[in-house]
N, C-alpha and C positions, 0 to 999 in steps of 0.2 A: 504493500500500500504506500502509495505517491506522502511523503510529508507534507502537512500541510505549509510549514511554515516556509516551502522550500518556494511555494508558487508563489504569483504574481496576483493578490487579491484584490476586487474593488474594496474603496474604500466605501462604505457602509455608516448611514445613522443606525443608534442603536435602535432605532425600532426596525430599522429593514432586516438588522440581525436579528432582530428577536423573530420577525415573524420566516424570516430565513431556514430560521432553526426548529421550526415548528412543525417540521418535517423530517422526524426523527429516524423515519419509517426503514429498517432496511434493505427494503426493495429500491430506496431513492438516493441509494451509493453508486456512482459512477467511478472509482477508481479501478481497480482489476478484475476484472472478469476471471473468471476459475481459466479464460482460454488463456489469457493474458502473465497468467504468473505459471504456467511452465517453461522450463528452459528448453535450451536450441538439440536435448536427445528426451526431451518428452517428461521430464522430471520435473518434480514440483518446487520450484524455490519461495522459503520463506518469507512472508511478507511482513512489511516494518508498520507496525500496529504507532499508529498518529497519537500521540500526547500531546500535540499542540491544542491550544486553546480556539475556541470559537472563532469565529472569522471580525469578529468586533473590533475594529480599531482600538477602542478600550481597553483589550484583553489580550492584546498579542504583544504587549509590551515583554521585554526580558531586562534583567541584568547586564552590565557592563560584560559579568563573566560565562553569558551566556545562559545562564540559569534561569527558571521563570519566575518572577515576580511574584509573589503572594499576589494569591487571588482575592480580592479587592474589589464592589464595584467602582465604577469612575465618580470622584467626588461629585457631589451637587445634585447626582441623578435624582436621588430619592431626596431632596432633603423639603422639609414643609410638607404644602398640597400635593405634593408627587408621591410620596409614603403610600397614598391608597391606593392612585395608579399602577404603581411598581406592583402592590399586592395583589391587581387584579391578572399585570402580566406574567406577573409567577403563575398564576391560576392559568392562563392559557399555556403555557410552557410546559405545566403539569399535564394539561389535559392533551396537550401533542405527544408528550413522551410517552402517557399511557396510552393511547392510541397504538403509540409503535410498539411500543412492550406487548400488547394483544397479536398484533402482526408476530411478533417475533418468536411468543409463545407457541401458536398456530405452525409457525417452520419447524421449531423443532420438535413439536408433537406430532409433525409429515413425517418428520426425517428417525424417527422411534417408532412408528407404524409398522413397518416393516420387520423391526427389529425382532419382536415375540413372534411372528410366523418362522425367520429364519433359522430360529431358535432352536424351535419346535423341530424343524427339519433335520438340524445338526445330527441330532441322536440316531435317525434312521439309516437304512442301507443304499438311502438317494441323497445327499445332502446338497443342497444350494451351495452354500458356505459350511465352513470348519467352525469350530467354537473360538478358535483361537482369531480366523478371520473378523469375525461378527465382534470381539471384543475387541480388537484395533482399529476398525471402521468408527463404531458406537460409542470410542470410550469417553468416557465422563459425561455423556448429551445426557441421558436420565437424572445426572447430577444438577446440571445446569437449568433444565427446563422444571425440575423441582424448585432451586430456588428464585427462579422469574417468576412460577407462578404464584410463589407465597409471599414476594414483593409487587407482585399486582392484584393478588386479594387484597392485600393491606392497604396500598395507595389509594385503592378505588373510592371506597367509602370516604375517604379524607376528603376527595373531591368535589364528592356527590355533595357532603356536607360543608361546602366552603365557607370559611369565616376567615377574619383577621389574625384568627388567635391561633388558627389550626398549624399544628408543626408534622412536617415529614422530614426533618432532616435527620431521626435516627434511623429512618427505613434506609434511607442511601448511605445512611452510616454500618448497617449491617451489610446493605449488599457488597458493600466497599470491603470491607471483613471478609465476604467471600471468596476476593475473588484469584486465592489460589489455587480455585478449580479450575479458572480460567489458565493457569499457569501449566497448568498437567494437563490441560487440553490440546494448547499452545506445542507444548513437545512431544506433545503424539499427533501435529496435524498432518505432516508431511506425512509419515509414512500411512496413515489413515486415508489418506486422498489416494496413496500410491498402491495400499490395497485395494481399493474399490475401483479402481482402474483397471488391476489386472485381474480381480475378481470379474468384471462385467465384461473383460478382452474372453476369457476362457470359458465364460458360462453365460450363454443367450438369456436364461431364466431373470440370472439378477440383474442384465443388463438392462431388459427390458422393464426390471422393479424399479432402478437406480434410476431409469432416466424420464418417467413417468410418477413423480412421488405428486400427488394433492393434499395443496395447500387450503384451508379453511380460508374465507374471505374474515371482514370485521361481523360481531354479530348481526350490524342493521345493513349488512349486506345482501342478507336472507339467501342461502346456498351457494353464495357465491364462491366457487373454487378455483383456483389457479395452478397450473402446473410445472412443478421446477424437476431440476436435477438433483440428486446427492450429492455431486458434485458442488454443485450452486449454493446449498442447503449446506452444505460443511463450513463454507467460511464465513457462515452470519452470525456465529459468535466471535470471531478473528474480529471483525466489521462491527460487532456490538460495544462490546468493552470499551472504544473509543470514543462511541455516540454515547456512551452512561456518563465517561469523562466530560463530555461536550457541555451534555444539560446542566452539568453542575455551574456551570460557569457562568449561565445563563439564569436559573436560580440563585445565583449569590449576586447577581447583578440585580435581581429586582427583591431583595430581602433588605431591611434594612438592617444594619448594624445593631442597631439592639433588640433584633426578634431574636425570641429564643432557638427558630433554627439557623442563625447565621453562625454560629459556632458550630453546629455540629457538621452543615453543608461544609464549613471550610476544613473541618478535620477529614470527611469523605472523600473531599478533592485532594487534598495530600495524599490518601491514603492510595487514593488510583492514578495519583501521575508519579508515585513513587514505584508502585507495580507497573505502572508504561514503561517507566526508564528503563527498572531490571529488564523484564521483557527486551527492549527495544537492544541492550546489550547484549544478549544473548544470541539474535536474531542474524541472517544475515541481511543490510538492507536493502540491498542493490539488487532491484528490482529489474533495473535495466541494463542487467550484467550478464555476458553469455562468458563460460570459460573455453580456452583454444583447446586443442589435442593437447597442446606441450604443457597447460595445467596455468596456463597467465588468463588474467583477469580483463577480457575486454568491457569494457563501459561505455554504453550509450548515451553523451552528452547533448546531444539536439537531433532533430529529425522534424521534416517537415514536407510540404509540396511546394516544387518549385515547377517554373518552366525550364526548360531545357531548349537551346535552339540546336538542332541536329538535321547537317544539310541542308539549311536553310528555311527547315522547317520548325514549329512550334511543337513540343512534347512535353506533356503533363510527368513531370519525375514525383519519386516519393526520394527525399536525400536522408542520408541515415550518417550523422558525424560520430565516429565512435573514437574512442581516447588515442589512437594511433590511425585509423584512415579514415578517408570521409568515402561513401557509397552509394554510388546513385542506383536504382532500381525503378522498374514499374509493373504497376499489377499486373499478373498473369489471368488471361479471362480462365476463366475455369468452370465446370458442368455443373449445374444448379442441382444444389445439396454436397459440392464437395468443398472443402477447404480453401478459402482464398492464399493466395502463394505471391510472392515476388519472385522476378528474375533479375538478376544484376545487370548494368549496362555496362558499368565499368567501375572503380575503384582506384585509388591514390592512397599510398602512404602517405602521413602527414608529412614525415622528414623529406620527401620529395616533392610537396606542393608548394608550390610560391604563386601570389597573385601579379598581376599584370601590373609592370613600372610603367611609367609616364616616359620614361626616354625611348622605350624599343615598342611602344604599345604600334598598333597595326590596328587598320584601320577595319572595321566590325563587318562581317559578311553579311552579304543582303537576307536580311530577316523578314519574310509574310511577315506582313501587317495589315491590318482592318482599318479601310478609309471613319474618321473619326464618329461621322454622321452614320453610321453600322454601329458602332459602339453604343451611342447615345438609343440606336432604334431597340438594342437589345436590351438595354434598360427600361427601356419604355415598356418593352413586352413582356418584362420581367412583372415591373410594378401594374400593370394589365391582369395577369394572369394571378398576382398575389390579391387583389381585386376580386377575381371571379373566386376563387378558393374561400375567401371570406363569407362571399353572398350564398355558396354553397353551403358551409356550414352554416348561417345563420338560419336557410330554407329549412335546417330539421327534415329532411325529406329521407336519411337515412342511404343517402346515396352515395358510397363512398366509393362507389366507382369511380365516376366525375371527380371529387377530389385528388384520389388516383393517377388518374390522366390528366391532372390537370399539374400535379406534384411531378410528376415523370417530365410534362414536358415543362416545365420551370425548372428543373432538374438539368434541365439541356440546355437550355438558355445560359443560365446563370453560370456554368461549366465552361461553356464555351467565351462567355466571356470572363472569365479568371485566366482562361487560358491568350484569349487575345488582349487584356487589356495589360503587363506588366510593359516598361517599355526599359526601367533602367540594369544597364547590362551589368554583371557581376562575370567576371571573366577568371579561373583558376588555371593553373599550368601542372604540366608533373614536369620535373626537370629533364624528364628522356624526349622531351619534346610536343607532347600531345597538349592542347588544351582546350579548353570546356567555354560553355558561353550559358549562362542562367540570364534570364530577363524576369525581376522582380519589380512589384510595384511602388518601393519606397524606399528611399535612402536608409531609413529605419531601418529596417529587415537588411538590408547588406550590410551594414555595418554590426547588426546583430550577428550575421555568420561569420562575416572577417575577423571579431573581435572571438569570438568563440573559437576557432582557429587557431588565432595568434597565441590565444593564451597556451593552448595545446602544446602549440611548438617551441613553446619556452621551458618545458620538458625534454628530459634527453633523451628525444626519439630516435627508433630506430627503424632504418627502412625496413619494412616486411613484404616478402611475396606469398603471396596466398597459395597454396596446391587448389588444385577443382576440387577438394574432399573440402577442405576447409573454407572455400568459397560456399560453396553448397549448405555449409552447416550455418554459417553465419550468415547469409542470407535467409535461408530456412526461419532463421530465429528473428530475423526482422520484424515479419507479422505480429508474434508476441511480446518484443520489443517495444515498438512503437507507442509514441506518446499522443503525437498529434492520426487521429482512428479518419477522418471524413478531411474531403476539402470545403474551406468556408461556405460552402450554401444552403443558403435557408431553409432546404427541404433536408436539411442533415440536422435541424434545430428541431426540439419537444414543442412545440404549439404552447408551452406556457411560457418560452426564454422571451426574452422581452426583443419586441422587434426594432428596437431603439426608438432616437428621437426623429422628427421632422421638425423642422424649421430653421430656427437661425438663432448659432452662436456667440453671446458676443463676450469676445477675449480683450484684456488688456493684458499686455505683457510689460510686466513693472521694470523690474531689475534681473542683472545675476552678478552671484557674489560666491568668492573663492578661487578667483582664477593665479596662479602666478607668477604669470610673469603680461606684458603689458602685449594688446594686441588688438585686431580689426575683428571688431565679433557683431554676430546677429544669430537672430533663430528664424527659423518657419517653423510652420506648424502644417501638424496633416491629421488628419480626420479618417474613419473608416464607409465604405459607401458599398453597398452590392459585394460584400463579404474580401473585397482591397483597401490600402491606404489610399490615399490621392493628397498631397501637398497644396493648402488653401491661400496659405499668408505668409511674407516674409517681413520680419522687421527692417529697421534703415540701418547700414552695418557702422556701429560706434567706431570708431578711430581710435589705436594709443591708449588704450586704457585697461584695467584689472576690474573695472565696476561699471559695469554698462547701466544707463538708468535710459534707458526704451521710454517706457506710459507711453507704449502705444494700441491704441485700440481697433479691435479686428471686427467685421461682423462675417462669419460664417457661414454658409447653407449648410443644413446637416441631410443626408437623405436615410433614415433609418440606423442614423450613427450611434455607436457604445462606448466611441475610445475619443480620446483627443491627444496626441501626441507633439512633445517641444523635440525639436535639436538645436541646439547652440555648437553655432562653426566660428571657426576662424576665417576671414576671409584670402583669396590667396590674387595677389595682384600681378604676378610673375606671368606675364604673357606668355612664356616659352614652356611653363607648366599645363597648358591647355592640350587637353587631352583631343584627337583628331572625332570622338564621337562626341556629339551635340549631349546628347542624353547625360553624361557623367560628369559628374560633379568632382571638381578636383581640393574646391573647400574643405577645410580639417574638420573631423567631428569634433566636438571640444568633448560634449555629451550628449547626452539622450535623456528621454524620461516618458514617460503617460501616465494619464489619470483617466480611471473609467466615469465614464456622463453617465451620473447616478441622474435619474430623474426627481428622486425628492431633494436632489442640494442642490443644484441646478436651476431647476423651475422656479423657483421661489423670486419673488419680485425685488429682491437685494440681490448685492454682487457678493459671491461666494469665493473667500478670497483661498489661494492653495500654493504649498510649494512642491514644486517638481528636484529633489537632490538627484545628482548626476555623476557620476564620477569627484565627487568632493567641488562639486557649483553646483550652487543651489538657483534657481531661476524662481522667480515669485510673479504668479498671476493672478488677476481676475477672473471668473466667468458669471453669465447667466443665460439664460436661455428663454427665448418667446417662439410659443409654438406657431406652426406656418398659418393659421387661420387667426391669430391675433398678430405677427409679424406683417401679413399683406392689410391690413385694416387702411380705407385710406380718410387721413384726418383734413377737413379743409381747413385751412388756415384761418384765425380769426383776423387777421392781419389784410388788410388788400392792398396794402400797399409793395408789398414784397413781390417774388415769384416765387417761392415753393409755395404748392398748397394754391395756390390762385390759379383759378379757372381761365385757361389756356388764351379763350379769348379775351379776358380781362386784361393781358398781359403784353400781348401783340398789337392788341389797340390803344395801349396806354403807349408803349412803344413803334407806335407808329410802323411795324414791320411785318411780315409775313410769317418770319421763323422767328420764336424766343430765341434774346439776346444770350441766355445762359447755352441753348443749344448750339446757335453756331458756334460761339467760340471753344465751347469744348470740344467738338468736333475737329475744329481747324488745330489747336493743340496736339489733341493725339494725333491727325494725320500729320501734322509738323516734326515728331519725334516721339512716335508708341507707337506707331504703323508697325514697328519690326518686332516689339515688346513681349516675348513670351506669354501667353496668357490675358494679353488686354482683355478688359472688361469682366476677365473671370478670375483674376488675382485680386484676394480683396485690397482697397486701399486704407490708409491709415485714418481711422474715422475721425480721431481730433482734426488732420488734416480737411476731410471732407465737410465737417462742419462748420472750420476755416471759411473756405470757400462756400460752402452755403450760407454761411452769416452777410460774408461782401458781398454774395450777386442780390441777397434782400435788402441789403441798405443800398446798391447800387454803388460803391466804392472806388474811387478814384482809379485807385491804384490795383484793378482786380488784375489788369491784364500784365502790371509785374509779379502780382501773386502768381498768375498761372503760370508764368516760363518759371518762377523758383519751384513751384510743387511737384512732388513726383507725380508720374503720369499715372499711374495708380488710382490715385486720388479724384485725376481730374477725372478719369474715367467713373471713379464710381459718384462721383457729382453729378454727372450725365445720369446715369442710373437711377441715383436719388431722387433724381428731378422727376423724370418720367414716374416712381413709382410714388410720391406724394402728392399726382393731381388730383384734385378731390374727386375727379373722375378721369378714369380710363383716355390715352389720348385715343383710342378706338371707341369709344365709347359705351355708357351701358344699355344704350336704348338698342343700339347694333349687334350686341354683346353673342344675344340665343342665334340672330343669322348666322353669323360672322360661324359659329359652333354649327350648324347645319350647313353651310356653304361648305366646311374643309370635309363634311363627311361625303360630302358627293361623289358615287362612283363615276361619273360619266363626264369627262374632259373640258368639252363644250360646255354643258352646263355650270360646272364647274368654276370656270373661264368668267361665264357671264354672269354668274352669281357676286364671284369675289368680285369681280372689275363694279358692277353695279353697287355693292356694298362700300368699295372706296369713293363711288361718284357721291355718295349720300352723307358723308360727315360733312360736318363743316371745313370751308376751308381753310382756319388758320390749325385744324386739325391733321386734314388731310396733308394740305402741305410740308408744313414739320414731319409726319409720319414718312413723305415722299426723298425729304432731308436726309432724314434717320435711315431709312432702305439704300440709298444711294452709297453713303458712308459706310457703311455695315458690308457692303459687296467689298468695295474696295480695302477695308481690311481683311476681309477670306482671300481676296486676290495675293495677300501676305502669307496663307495657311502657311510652307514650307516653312517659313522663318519664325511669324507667332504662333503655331498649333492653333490657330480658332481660325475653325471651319464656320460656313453659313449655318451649318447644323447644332456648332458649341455657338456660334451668336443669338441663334434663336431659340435655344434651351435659356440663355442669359435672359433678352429683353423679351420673349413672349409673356413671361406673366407680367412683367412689370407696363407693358402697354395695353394686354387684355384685359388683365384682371377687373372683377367688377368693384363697385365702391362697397360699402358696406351693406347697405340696404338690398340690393340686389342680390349680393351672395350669400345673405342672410334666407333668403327665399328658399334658397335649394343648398341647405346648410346639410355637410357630408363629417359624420361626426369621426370617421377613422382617418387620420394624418398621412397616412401608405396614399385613402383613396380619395384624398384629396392630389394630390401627386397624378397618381393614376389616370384619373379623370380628367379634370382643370386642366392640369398643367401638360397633359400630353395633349389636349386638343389647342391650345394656346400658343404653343409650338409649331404646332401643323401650321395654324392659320400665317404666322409668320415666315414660316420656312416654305410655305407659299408664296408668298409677297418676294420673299431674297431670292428663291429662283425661278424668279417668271424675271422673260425680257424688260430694259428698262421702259417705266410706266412715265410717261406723262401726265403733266394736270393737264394742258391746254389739248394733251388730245383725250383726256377723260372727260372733260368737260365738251368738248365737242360731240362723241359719241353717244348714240341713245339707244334705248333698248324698247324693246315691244312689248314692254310687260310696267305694269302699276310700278312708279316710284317708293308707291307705302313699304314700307319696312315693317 
């Protein structure tokens, strides 16, 4: 079993952990599967039973000397009006654990079922099993499930009967007492799994007992049974003992200090993380350890799915770094009902890998790639299809075929683009000449491998060559190896994991402190989207210094994002370091860090301040987060004297002009110097900056047009953006808004044709015209695709909602309460209508306005 404290956990309020925990059950353990913890010739190795404490930021504290901290809860929790609270969340803690304890019961009264029939048989002239088999399979379970059951007679009625006063902390003080039984369980488990294996290899009878055992549902389940394995069913007390530990931690956190059970809870929890530790020395814990022939300990250090480019083609790899080679592999298909298997492609010693220098790098072989506007479509069909999957289950119609086919082909979607979307190359060599080319999605993740790596190699490795027997065996061992089981997509996720956020994040990145020596630093940040990272924001790179002070503020899109991830580079200005592929970054990591986007610290209408520590630099930010159906709200301005927020024609007739003055000139800006700009319009820019500039073009300020050549173009771009998205209506507007959505769904060309072209003759013109502005300029930056990546397809993903969207009132009308199917919906028909407009030949007004049609003007 994986240590807890080994992973990477969100950080959690204590009530997400409390109700985290409230699922004690253990059917609801995802670490080793009974497949997973044999080794690489079918032996069972020992698993390392978790003494870490609960996942509560509260409670995972240790000592300087590694030790754990008296369990304690966190001050202030309970103190005053929270005392009764806390008492009532012990009562639900209670009432989850005894839940699982009944489950738990129910397993091992499956897995003792069998025991008196095989019993019975021993004696006779047929026996299933030997007497001596049946007592190394069984030993100690009658022990064990005797005393569960006479700790959950006893809790029960505590429950039933809750008050203030009611104490259980001697019951967990006895069972704590017990659990030497668990200790003599514990060293007869291996060989107990290792009989019942070669018992059910030699004899069809118990085979077919062993792998058929029924499980009792809860009682208000009324006959509900499930069926496990003995297999399965052996290592739920291995898997208990740690979840007994778990509760306690969780009870002494909502007990106050002077209830009568807080003393005894904290004597139970010594007494069972002092039985962990023995235990855990005893044990071996290297779960992810295969041993060679020659009797050395190979270690599996990381493993993951990467792409592979091979012949200039895209290939899904599974990579497997283990303490001396790194190994690429990929599934072998295999006949439905056998074994899944890897086959190796190829392997390196570590002592013989070096990654690609800057002085002899070569230039990247031609890699397929997917025109961007394919990218963007398969997202769209992704969040379509997660749409229909929804309205299926909420039909109730019990059809889970359609969910089915609907799972499978989102399945495909979302596969294929993991596989076409990574684009930055990670390139490794073996020093005999051969080398590898990996395209991942985020500077993040490479530098995760290179660093994992390097550490390796600072080790006194030796070069090894594999025989095929020993190739064979360690790859054989992969499958039960392996950490990372599925690749990121959605249909690999439980229906209850959270499908993240939608909307928009807003980050300040304050400072970082701890650096030593003086230098050119920034960070970006990157976000997770369609189960990859993608790179959102970069900060302005500080000059000459150990204390960068940023405050700069970022706004986000998130599309069903969990993660938010900082790097802090050093910047590298040596022209002759520039590596020949565009994609690679030759910037130093200084560090790395992520924070998981909890949705209760997050959402909340204050800024939730956090620090990311990094390699000894700590970075210190803000965030909050507005979900996308209050982020698109549009406010008018009380103000008319300004232009944000003022009605389009207010503003061009106060100015005497055709196109708003804030539009041309941002316009003519970025075509002046952001035409080449990686990512115009979709790199956020630095919001103090853009509110800069949105304050001067509302007072009308002298000196806007020296503002705009000092400001990064970032900025000015997302001013343009701002603009368009705070008119108090749509510059397409809302009365157009339902056409505009029925013209892009037209199948039929012509009609098509004469739908849109008639819906642009009918806005107003200081509408249409600006709209005519804005399409013009927008080509001519895709005419740039090669050099800034934004396609018509990434322009019109950008400005479709910010020009369609309806104002408030309207979209209140046909209000879509799931955040996925607002995306879904909205936002992919919003895109069409524009990505219409950007590739249709250039439009004129004077020949729009000339043209007429044969059908009613009314809209």
């Amino acid at each position: 079993m994986e240590h807890l404290s080994t992973r990477e956990l969100p950080r959690l309020s204590w009530i997400d952990t409390l109700y985290s925990n409230f699922n004690y059950n253990t059917d609801g353990y995802e670490g080793d599967t009974a497949e997973d913890r044999k080794s690489q010739d079918g032996s069972e190795t020992m698993p390392f039973i978790d003494e870490s404490p609960t996942m509560s930021p509260h409670l995972c504290a240790r000592g300087q000397d590694g030790e754990a901290v008296s369990p304690t809860p966190p001050e202030g929790l309970l103190a005053g009006g929270d005392i009764e609270k806390g008492l009532e969340m012990k009562k639900l803690v209670l009432s989850g654990f005894l839940a699982s304890e009944e489950i738990y019961i129910n397993q091992l009264e499956a897995l003792l079922l069998p025991m008196k029939p095989l019993k019975a048989t021993a004696t006779t002239s047929k026996p299933v099993l030997t007497m001596e088999q049946i007592d190394t399979i069984f030993f100690m379970i009658q022990d064990i499930f005797e005393i569960h059951k006479e700790f959950y007679d006893a809790l029960s009625p505590h429950i039933q009967q809750w008050d203030e006063k009611v104490t259980v902390g001697h019951l967990f003080q006895k069972l704590a007492s017990q659990l030497g039984v668990y200790k003599a369980f514990v060293d007869n488990y291996k060989v107990a799994v290792e009989t019942a294996e070669k018992c059910s290899q030699a004899n069809s009878q118990f085979q077919k007992i062993s792998e058929n055992l029924k499980v009792k549902g809860p009682k208000e389940s009324k006959d509900c049974t499930t069926n496990s394995t003995m297999e399965a069913l052996l290592y739920k007390p291995i898997d208990r003992v740690t979840r007994s530990t778990l509760v306690l931690h969780d009870l002494l956190k909502h007990t106050p200090k002077d209830h009568p059970d807080f003393p005894l809870l904290q004597d139970a929890l010594r007494i069972s993380q002092n039985f962990l530790s023995s235990i855990n020395e005893e044990i071996d814990p290297r779960r992810t350890a295969v041993t060679t022939p020659k009797g050395e300990v190979r270690q599996l250090v990381k493993d993951g799915f990467l792409v592979e480019v091979s012949e200039g083609t895209r290939k899904l790899r599974h990579v497997f770094l283990f303490t001396d080679l790194l190994l690429c592999a990929k599934m072998k298909k295999t006949a439905v009902g056998r074994h899944q298997q890897y086959e190796c492609k190829w392997y390196i010693p570590l002592a013989d890998l070096s990654f690609q220098t800057l002085d002899d790098s070569d230039s990247l072989p031609h890699v397929q790639t997917l025109p961007e506007h394919e990218i963007e479509e398969m997202k769209i069909k992704i969040s379509s299809i997660k749409s229909e999957i929804q309205k299926e289950k909420k039909a109730q119609k019990g059809q889970s075929r359609n969910v089915d086919r609907l799972r499978k082909k989102m399945n495909e979607q979302e596969s294929c683009l993991l596989l076409h979307s990574p684009t930055i190359p990670f390139r490794i060599h073996n020093k005999h000449g051969k080398s590898y080319l990996f395209l991942l999605s985020s500077d993040y993740e490479r530098s995760e491998w290179r660093e994992s790596i390097q550490k390796l190699q600072k080790k006194d490795l030796q070069a090894c060559v594999l025989s095929s027997v020993e190739l064979q065996v360690l790859t054989g061992s992969c499958f039960k190896l392996r950490t990372v089981h599925n690749i990121p997509v959605t249909t690999n996720k439980d229906d209850e994991e959270s499908s993240g956020l939608y909307g928009f994040l807003h980050v300040i990145v304050h400072k970082a402190t701890g650096f030593k020596e003086s230098a050119n630093l920034y960070c970006t940040l990157e976000v997770d989207s369609f189960g990859y990272f993608v790179s959102k924001a970069k900060t302005r790179v500080f000059r000459d210094t150990t204390e960068p002070q940023w405050n700069e503020e970022f706004e986000i899109e998130l599309e069903g994002s969990q993660c938010l991830r900082i790097l802090c580079y050093e910047k590298c200005y040596d022209k002759s370091k520039l590596n020949k592929d565009d994609n690679e970054i030759v910037d130093k990591i200084m560090g790395k860090g992520q924070v998981q986007l909890d949705p209760q610290t997050v959402q909340s209408k204050n800024w939730h301040m956090d620090v990311i520590e990094m390699n000894g630099i700590k970075v210190e930010f803000s965030m909050k987060f507005t979900s996308r159906d209050l982020s698109l709200k549009r406010t008018p301005s009380k103000k008319q004297s300004g232009v944000f927020g003022v009605k389009i024609s207010v503003v061009t007739k106060r100015e005497r002009s055709k196109v708003p003055y804030i539009v041309r000139q941002c316009i003519e800006e970025v075509e002046k110097r952001g035409i080449d700009e990686v990512g115009i319009y979709r790199i956020s820019g630095v919001a103090t900056d853009i509110q800069a500039l949105k304050a001067a073009f509302d007072a009308n300020t002298k000196d806007i047009l020296m503002m705009l050549s000092d400001m990064d173009i970032n900025a000015i771009a997302g001013t343009l953006k701002l603009y368009f998205r705070e008119l108090p209506e749509p510059l397409l507007t809302d009365r157009l808004y339902p056409a505009f959505m029925e013209g892009t769904a037209l199948s039929d060309p012509a009609a098509k044709e004469n739908c849109m072209m008639h819906l642009l003759r009918s806005l107003p013109d200081p509408n249409l015209i600006t709209f005519l502005t804005l399409l013009e300029h927008l080509k001519r930056v895709a005419e740039k695709e090669p050099v800034n990546k934004m396609s018509l397809h990434n322009l019109a993903t950008v400005f479709g909602p910010t020009l369609l969207r309806p104002s408030e009132s309207e979209s209140s009308k046909a209000h879509i309460t799931l955040a996925s199917d607002i995306w879904s919906h909205d936002v992919m028909a919003q895109v069409q209508v524009l990505l219409y407009y950007l590739q249709h030949p250039p439009i004129s007004f004077a020949e729009l306005k000339k043209n007429t049609l044969y059908f009613s003007t009314d809209v």
